[in-house]
C-alpha positions as CSV (number, residue, x, y, z in Angstrom):
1,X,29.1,41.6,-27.1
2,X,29.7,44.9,-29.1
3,X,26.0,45.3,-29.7
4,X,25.7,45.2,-25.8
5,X,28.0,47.7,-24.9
6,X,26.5,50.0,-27.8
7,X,23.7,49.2,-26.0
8,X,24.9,50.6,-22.6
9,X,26.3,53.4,-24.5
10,X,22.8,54.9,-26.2
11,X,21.1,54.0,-22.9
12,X,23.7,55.3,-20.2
13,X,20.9,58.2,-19.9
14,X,18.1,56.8,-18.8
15,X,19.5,54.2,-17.2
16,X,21.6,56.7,-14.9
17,X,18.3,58.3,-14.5
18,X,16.6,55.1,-13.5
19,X,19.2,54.2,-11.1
20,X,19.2,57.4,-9.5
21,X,15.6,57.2,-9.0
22,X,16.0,53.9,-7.1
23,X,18.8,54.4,-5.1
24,X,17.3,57.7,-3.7
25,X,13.9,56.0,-3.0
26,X,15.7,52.9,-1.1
27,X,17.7,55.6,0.3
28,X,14.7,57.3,1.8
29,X,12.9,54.9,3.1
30,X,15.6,53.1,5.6
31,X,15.7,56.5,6.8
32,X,12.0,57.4,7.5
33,X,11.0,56.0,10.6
34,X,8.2,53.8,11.1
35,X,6.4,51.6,13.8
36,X,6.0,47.8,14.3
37,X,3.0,45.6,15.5
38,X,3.3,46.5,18.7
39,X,3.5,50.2,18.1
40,X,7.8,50.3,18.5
41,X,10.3,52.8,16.5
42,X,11.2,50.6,13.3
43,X,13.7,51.7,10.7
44,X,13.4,49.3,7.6
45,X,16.8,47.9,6.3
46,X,17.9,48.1,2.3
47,X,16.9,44.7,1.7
48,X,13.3,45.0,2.3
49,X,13.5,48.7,1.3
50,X,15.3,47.7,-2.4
51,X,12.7,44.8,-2.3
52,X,9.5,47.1,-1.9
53,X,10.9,49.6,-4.4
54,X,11.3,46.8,-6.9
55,X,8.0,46.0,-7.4
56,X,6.7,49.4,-6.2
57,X,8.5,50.9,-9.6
58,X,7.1,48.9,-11.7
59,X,3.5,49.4,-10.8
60,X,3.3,45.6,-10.3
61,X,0.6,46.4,-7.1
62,X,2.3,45.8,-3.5
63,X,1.5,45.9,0.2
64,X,3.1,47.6,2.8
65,X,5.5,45.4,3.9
66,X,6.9,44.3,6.9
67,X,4.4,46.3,8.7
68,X,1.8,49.2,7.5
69,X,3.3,52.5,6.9
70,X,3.4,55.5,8.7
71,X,2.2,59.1,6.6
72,X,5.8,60.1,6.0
73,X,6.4,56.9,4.6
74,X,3.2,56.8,2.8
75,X,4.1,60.6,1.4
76,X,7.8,59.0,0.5
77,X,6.4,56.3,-1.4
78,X,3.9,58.6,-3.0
79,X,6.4,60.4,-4.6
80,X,8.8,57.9,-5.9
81,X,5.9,55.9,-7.9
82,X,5.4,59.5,-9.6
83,X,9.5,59.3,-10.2
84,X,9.5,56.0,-10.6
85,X,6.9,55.6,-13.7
86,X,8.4,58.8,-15.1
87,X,11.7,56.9,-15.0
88,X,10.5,53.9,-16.5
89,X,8.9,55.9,-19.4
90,X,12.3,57.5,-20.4
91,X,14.0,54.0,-20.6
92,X,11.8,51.9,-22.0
93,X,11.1,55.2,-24.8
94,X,14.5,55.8,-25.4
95,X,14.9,51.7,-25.9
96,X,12.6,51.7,-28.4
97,X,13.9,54.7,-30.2
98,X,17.0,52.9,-30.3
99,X,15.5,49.7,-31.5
100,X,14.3,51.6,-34.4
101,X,17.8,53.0,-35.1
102,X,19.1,51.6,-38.6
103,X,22.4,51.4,-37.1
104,X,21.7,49.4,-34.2
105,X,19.3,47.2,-36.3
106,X,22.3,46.3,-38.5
107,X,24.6,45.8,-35.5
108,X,22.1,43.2,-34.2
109,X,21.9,41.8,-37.1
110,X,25.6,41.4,-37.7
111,X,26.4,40.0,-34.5
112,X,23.4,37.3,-34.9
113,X,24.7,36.3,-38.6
114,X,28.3,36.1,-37.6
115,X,27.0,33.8,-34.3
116,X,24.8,31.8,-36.3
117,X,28.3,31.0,-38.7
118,X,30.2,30.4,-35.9
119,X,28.0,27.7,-35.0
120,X,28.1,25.6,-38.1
121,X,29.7,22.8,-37.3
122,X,30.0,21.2,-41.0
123,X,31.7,22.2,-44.5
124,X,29.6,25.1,-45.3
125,X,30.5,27.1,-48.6
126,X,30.1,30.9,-49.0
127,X,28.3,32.4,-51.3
128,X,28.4,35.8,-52.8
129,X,25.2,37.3,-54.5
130,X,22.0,36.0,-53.9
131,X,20.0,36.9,-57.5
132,X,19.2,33.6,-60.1
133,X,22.5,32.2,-59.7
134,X,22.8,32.6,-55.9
135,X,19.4,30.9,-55.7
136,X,19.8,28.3,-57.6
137,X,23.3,27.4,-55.8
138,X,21.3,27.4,-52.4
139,X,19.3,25.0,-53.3
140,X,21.3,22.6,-55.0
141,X,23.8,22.3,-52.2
142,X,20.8,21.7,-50.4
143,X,20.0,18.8,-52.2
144,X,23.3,17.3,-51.5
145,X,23.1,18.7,-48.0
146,X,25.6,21.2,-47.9
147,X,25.7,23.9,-45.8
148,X,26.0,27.4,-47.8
149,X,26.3,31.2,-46.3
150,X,25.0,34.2,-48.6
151,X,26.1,37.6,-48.5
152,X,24.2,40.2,-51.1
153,X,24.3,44.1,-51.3
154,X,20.6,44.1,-51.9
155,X,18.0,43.7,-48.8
156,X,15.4,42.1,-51.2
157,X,17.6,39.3,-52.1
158,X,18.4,38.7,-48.5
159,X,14.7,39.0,-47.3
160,X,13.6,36.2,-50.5
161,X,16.2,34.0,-48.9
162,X,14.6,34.0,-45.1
163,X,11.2,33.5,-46.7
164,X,12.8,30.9,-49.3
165,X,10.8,27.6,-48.4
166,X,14.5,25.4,-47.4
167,X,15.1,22.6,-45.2
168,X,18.7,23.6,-43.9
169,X,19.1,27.3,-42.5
170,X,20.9,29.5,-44.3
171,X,22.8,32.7,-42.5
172,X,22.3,35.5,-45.0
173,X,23.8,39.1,-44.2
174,X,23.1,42.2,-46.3
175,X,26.6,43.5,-46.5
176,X,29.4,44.6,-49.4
177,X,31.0,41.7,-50.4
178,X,33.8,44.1,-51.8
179,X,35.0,44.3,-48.2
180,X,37.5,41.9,-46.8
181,X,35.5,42.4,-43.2
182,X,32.4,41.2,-44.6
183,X,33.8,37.6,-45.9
184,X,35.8,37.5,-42.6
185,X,32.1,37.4,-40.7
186,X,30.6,35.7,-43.3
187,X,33.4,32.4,-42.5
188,X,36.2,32.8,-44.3
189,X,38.4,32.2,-41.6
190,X,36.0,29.7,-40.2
191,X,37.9,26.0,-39.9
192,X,34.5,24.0,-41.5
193,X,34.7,26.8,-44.5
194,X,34.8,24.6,-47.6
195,X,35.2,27.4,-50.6
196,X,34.3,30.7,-51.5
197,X,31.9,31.4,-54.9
198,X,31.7,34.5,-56.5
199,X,28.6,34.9,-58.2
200,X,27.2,38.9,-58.0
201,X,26.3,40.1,-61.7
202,X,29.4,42.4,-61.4
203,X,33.2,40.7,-62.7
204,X,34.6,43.2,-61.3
205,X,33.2,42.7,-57.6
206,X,33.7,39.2,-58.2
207,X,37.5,39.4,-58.7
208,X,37.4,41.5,-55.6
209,X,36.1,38.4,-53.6
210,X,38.4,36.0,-55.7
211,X,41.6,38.5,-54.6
212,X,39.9,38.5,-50.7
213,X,40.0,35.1,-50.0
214,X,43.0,34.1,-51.9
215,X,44.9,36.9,-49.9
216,X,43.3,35.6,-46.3
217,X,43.0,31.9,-46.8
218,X,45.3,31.2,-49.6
219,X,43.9,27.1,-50.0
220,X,40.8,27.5,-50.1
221,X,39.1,26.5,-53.5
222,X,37.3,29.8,-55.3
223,X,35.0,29.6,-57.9
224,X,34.2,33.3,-59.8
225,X,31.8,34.0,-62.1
226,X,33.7,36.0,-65.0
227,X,31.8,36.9,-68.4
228,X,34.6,39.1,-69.3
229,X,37.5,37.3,-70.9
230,X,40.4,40.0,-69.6
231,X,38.7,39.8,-66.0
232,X,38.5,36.3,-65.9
233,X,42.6,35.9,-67.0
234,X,43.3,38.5,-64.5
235,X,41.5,35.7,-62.0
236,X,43.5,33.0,-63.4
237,X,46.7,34.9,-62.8
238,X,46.2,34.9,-59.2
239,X,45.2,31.2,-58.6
240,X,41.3,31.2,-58.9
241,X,40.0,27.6,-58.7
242,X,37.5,27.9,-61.1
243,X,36.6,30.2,-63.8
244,X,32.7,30.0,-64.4
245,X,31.9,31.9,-68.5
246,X,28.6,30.9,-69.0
247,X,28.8,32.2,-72.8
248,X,31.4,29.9,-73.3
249,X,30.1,26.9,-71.6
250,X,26.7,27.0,-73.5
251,X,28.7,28.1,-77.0
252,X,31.3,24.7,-76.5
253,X,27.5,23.0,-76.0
254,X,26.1,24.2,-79.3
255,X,29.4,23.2,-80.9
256,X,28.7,19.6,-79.0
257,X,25.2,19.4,-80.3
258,X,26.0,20.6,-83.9
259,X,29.2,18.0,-83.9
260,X,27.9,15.2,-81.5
261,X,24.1,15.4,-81.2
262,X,24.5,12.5,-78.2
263,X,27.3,13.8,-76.7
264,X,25.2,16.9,-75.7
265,X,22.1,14.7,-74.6
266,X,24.6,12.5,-72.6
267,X,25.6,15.8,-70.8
268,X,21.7,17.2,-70.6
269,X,21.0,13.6,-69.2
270,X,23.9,13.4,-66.3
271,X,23.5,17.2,-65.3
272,X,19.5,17.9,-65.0
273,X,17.9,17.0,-61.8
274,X,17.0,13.4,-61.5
275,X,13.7,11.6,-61.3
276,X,12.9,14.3,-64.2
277,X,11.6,14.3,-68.1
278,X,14.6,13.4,-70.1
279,X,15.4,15.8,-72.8
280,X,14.6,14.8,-76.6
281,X,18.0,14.4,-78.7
282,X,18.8,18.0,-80.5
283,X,19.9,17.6,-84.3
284,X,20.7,21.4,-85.2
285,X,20.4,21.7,-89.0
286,X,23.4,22.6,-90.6
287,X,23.0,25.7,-93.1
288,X,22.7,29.5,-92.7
289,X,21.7,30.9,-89.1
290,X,20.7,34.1,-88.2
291,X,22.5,35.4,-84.9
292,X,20.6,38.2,-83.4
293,X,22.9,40.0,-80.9
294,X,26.7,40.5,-80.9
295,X,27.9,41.4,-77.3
296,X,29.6,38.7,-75.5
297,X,27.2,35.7,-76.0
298,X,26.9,36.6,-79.8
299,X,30.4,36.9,-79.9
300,X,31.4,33.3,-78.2
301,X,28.2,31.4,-80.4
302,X,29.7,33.7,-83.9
303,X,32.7,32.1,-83.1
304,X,31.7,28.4,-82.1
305,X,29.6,28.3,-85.1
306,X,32.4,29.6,-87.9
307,X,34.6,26.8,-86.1
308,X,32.2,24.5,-87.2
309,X,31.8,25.6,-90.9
310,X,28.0,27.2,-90.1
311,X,27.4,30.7,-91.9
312,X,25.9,32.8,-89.9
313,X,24.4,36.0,-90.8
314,X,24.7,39.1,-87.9
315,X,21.9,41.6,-86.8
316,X,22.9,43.7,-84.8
317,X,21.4,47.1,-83.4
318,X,25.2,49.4,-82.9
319,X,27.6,47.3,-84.9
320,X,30.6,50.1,-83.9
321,X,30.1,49.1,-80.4
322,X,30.8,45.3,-80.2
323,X,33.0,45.7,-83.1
324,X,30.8,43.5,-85.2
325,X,31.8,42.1,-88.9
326,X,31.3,44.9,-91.7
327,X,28.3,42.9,-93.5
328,X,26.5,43.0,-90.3
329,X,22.8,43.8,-90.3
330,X,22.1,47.2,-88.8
331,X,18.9,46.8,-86.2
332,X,17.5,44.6,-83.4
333,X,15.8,41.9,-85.4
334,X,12.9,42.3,-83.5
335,X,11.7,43.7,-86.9
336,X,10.1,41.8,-90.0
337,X,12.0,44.1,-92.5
338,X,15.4,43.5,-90.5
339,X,15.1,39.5,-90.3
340,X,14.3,39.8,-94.3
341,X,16.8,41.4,-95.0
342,X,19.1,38.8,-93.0
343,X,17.1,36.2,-95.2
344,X,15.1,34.2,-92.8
345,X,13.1,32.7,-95.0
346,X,16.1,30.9,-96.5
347,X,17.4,30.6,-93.1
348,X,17.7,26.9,-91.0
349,X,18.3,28.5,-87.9
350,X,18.0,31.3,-85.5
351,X,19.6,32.8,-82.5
352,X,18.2,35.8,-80.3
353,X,20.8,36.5,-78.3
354,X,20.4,39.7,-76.9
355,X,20.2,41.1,-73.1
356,X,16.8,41.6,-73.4
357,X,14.4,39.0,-72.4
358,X,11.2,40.7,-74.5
359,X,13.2,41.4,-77.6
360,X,14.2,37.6,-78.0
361,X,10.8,36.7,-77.6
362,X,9.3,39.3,-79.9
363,X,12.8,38.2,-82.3
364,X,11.1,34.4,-81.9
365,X,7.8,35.5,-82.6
366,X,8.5,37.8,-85.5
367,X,11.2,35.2,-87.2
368,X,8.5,32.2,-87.0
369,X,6.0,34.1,-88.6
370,X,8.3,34.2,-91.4
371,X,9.6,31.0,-91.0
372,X,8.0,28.0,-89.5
373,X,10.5,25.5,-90.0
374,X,13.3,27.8,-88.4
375,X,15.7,25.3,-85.0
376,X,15.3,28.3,-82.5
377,X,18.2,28.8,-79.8
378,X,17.2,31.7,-77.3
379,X,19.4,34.1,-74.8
380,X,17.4,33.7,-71.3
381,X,18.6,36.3,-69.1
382,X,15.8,36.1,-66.4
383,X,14.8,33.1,-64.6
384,X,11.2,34.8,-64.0
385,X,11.0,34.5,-67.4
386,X,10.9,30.6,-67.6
387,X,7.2,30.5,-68.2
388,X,7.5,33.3,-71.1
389,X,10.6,31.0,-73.0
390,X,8.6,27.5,-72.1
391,X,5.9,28.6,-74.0
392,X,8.1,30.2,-76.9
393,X,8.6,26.6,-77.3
394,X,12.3,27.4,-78.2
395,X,14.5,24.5,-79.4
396,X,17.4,25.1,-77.2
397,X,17.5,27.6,-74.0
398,X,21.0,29.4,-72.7
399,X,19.8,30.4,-68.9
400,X,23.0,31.4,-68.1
401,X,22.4,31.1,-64.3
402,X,21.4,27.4,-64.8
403,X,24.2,27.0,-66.5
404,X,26.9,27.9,-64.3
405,X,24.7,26.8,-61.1
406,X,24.6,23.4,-62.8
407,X,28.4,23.9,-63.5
408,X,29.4,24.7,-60.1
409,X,27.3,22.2,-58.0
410,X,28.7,19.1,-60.4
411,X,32.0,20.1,-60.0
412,X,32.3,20.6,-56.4
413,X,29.2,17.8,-55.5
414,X,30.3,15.4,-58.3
415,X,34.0,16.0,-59.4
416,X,33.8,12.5,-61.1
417,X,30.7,13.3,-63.2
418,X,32.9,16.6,-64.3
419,X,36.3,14.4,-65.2
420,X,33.7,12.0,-66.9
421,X,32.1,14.8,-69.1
422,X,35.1,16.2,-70.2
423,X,36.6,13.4,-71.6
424,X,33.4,11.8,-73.0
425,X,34.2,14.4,-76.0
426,X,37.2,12.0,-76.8
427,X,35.0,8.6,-77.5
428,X,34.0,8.5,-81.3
429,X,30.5,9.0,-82.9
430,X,29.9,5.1,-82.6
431,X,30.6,4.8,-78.8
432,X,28.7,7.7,-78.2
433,X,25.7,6.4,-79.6
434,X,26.2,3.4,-77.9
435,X,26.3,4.7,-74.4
436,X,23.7,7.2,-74.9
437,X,21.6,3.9,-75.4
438,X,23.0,2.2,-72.3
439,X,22.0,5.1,-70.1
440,X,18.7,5.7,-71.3
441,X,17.6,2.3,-70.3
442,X,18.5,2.4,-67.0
443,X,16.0,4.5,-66.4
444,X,12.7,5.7,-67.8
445,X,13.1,9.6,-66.1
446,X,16.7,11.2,-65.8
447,X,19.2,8.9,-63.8
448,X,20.9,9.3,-61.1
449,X,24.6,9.8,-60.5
450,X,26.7,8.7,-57.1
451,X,30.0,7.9,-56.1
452,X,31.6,5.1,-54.3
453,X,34.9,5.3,-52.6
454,X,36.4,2.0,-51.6
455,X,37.3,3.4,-48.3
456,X,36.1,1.4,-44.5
457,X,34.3,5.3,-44.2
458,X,32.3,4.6,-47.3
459,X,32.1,1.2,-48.2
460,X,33.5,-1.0,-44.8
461,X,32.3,-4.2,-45.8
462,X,34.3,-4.3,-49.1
463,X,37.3,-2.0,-48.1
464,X,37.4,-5.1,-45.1
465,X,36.7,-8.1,-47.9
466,X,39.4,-6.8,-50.2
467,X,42.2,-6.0,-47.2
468,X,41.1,-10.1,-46.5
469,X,42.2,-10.8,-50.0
470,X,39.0,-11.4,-51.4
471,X,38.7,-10.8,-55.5
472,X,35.8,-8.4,-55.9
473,X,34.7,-7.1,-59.3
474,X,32.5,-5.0,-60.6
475,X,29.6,-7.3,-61.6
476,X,29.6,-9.2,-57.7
477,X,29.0,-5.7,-56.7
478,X,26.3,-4.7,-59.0
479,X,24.8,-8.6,-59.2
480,X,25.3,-8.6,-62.1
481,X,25.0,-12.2,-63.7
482,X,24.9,-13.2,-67.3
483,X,21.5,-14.4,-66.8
484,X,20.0,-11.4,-64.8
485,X,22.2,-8.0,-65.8
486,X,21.8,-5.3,-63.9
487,X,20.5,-2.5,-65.8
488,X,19.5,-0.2,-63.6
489,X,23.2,0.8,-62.7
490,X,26.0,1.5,-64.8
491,X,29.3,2.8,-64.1
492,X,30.6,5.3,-65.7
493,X,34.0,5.9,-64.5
494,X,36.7,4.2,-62.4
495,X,39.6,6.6,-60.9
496,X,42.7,4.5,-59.6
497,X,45.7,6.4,-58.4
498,X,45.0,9.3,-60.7
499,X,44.5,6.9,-63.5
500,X,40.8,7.4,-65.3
501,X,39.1,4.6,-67.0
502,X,35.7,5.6,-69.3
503,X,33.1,3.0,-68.7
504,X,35.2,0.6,-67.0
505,X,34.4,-3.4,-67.3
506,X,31.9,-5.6,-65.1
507,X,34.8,-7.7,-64.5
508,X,37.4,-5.5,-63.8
509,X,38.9,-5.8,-59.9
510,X,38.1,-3.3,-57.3
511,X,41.2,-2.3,-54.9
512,X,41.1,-0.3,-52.2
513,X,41.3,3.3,-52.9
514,X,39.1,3.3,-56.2
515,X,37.0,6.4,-57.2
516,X,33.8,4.7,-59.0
517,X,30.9,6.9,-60.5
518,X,27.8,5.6,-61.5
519,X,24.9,6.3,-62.7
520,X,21.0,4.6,-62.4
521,X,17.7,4.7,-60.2
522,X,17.8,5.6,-56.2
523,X,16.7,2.2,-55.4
524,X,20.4,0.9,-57.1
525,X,21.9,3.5,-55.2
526,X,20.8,2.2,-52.2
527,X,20.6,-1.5,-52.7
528,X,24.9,-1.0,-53.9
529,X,25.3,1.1,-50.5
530,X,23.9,-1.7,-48.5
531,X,26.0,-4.6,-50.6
532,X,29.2,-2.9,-49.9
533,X,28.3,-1.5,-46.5
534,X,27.1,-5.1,-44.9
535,X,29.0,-7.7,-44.3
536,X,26.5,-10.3,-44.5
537,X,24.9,-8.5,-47.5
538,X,28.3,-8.7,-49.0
539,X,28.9,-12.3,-48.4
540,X,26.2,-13.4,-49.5
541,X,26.0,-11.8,-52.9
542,X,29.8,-13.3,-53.1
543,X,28.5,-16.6,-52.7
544,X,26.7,-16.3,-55.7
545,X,30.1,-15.7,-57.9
546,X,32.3,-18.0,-55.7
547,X,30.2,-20.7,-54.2
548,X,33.5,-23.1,-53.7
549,X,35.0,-20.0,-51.5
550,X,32.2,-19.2,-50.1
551,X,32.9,-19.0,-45.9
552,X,30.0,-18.2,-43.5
553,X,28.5,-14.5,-43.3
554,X,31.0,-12.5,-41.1
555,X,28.6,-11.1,-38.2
């Protein structure tokens, strides 16, 4: 409605002008006489005067109507299609000039995102910044099909979205996500909106949002991107949901591979996209490392690294700066003479962790020249660049927008795959091993992961067997029979009245209520849907277990 009357406003001119024109040609021709058939005075009325004008303005081609003209009204008409056209001209002109106008152009736009919001009639999630993060999030969400919003300051990111190739529409406005206005249009106060996510490459703009939304819609869950540590506590003090450091994430993941090589392919395995190459086991060497870079990622990988007893030796180009040790290495290590010095030919391992995408590659290439034998871990800060890093052929990638997309998706998509990773740290070496094994072999390519809820929404037919009374475990369930175990679905995790159990039992008994995660192929994903979503289905895989209680299928 506002664009209308903004509308009106530009074009009161010419359409004053236009009516004007009109009324005085209507007007003039109910008042020149004229003659009928049969040769009598005839004054036409306004209808059929407002009707001839009508079409007479537009140059649409007309006859004299309801009988031929007389001169005068032949010289009337004459000079109100002259009028008339001239009229038309102006309008349609000044429409198009106004078209045109940037300001109008956004106000249309505007008022067609904040429509196209207020018709989404699902949990929808809003998402601010639209660069490798923001894209990645999109599509994820996707996957799981969840709605998303995007609002970016940058008209490029905005235009990749509309000609991104996705299968749910996504409203995206070009807009300041600093201002509370903009989230309001964007959905905050929308009743479907799920969450707010802060992902713009600026902490500061992001604790902006995380303020924003916690001020206006003080439940709703927000998740902030935060790569500086006094910014992200200044989130935390206020009740941010979720505090994304992608430094710290991928530094507590070296510490896991370095401490628990199959703890960290367990977490690869359960977080990459499924039906996908599963990763190779890492077994950093332990020894001397050389850690190129010492802003924030060198800083949180210096310390994750001392923690675990590795010496590490630091190049870095302005050591006053980032307040790096006093034996640090003065240069880029992009440099033969610099990664000598640092000793990389006595070196097991190397990290280029700059903010440069071309001097860690050129730090790769340089350091393998010297040393062939060197476990390479690599600072990605571009996702264009995955071509460039693939080829590298670097041991272990930190793409810190895959990491916190993959971050945020499993916790909000998958809150029991989250629970289940951080407490799989807790199981010893031996365990580790152990399930590592079991989860390989359910699948040949990366598994799956689901959740069932014992709920009559989720799973009627066994929410309605166990209200009956019926004992139901885990192996009924999965068919899983001493003589023909199901291995193409394990579960993972059972959560019962805020009680988690790690890799529960096949014979443990399901109650109503229970959280189960699992993980294996899409066809045990589906064939477990339809066993606890049929009745018959159900009863009949029962029967196999309990062929003495067995009743006929419930129809």
């Amino acid at each position: 409605m506002p664009v209308f009357f903004l509308a009106l406003r530009r074009l009161r001119g010419p359409l004053i002008t236009l009516i004007s024109v009109y009324a005085i040609a209507v007007f003039g021709l109910t008042l020149i006489p004229g003659v009928d058939s049969n040769g009598n005075p005839w004054r036409m009325d306004f209808l059929h005067a407002f009707y001839f004008v009508s079409f007479m303005g537009s140059t649409i081609g007309f006859g004299e109507i309801p009988y031929p003209f007389t001169e005068g009204q032949r010289l009337w008409v004459l000079v109100c299609i002259y009028f008339s056209v001239v009229a038309w001209l102006y309008t349609i002109g000044r429409a198009i000039t106004l078209a045109q106008e940037p300001a109008f152009r956004q106000a249309v736009t505007y008022g067609t995102f904040e429509n196209a919001v207020r018709r989404i009639d699902g949990p929808f999630y809003i998402i601010c910044g639209y660069g490798d993060t923001g894209r990645l999030l999109v599509r994820g969400f996707i996957q799981h099909n969840t709605r998303t919003v995007v609002i970016d300051n940058d008209q490029e990111q905005i235009n990749n979205l509309e000609l991104a190739d996705l299968t749910l529409y996504v409203p995206g406005l070009r807009a300041n996500v600093n201002h509370p206005n903009n989230l309001i249009a964007a959905g905050l106060n929308h009743s479907r909106c799920a969450g707010v996510i802060a992902v713009t490459n600026s902490d500061h703009v992001n604790l902006k949002v995380a303020i924003s939304s916690k001020l206006l819609q003080p439940h709703l869950p927000v998740i902030c991107r935060s790569e500086i540590h006094d910014v992200g506590i200044n989130m935390e003090s206020f009740g941010t949901d979720e505090i994304v450091n992608p430094f710290d994430i991928f530094a507590d993941r070296l510490a896991m591979a370095l401490h628990s090589p199959a703890n960290f392919v367990i977490h690869q395995w359960l977080t990459s996209a499924s039906n996908t190459p599963m990763s190779e086991p890492l077994f950093p060497p332990k020894g001397r490392w050389i850690l190129c870079g010492y802003g924030r990622f060198g800083k949180a990988v210096q310390k994750i690294l001392a923690f675990a007893g590795v010496e590490a030796t630091i190049i870095e180009l302005d050591p006053k700066r980032t307040h790096a040790p006093e034996d640090t290495i003065l240069g880029r290590g992009t440099e033969a003479v610099t990664l000598r010095e640092g000793g990389v030919e006595q070196a097991v391992g190397i990290i280029a962790g700059t903010d440069d995408d071309a001097n860690n590659l050129s730090i790769i290439m340089t350091a393998r020249e010297l040393n062939a034998e060197l476990f390479v871990v690599a600072r990605q800060n571009r996702q264009e660049n995955d071509a460039l890093f693939q080829a590298a052929d670097v041991n272990l990638v930190m793409q810190r927008s895959d990491i916190i997309a993959r971050t945020i998706i499993t916790r909000i998509t998958k809150p029991l795959l989250a629970e289940f990773l951080q407490q799989l740290p807790q199981n010893d070496e031996e365990s580790t091993n152990v399930l590592a094994s079991r989860i390989s072999a359910v699948s040949e390519q990366t598994a799956r992961t689901w959740t069932l809820i014992v709920t009559k929404s989720q799973a009627p037919a066994l929410a309605v067997a166990l209200f009956k009374g019926d004992h139901i475990t885990l192996s009924m369930i999965l068919e899983h029979t001493p003589d023909a175990p199901n291995k193409n679905c394990l579960p993972l995790l059972l959560k019962r009245d805020h009680v988690t159990t790690m890799l529960p039992a096949i014979t443990t008994q399901l109650e109503h209520g229970d959280h189960l995660l699992f993980a294996g192929t899409r066809s045990a994903e589906k064939r477990l849907t339809w066993v606890t979503g049929n009745a018959n289905a159900l009863d009949g895989v029962i029967s196999l277990f309990q062929p003495a209680a067995h009743t006929s299928p419930v129809s």
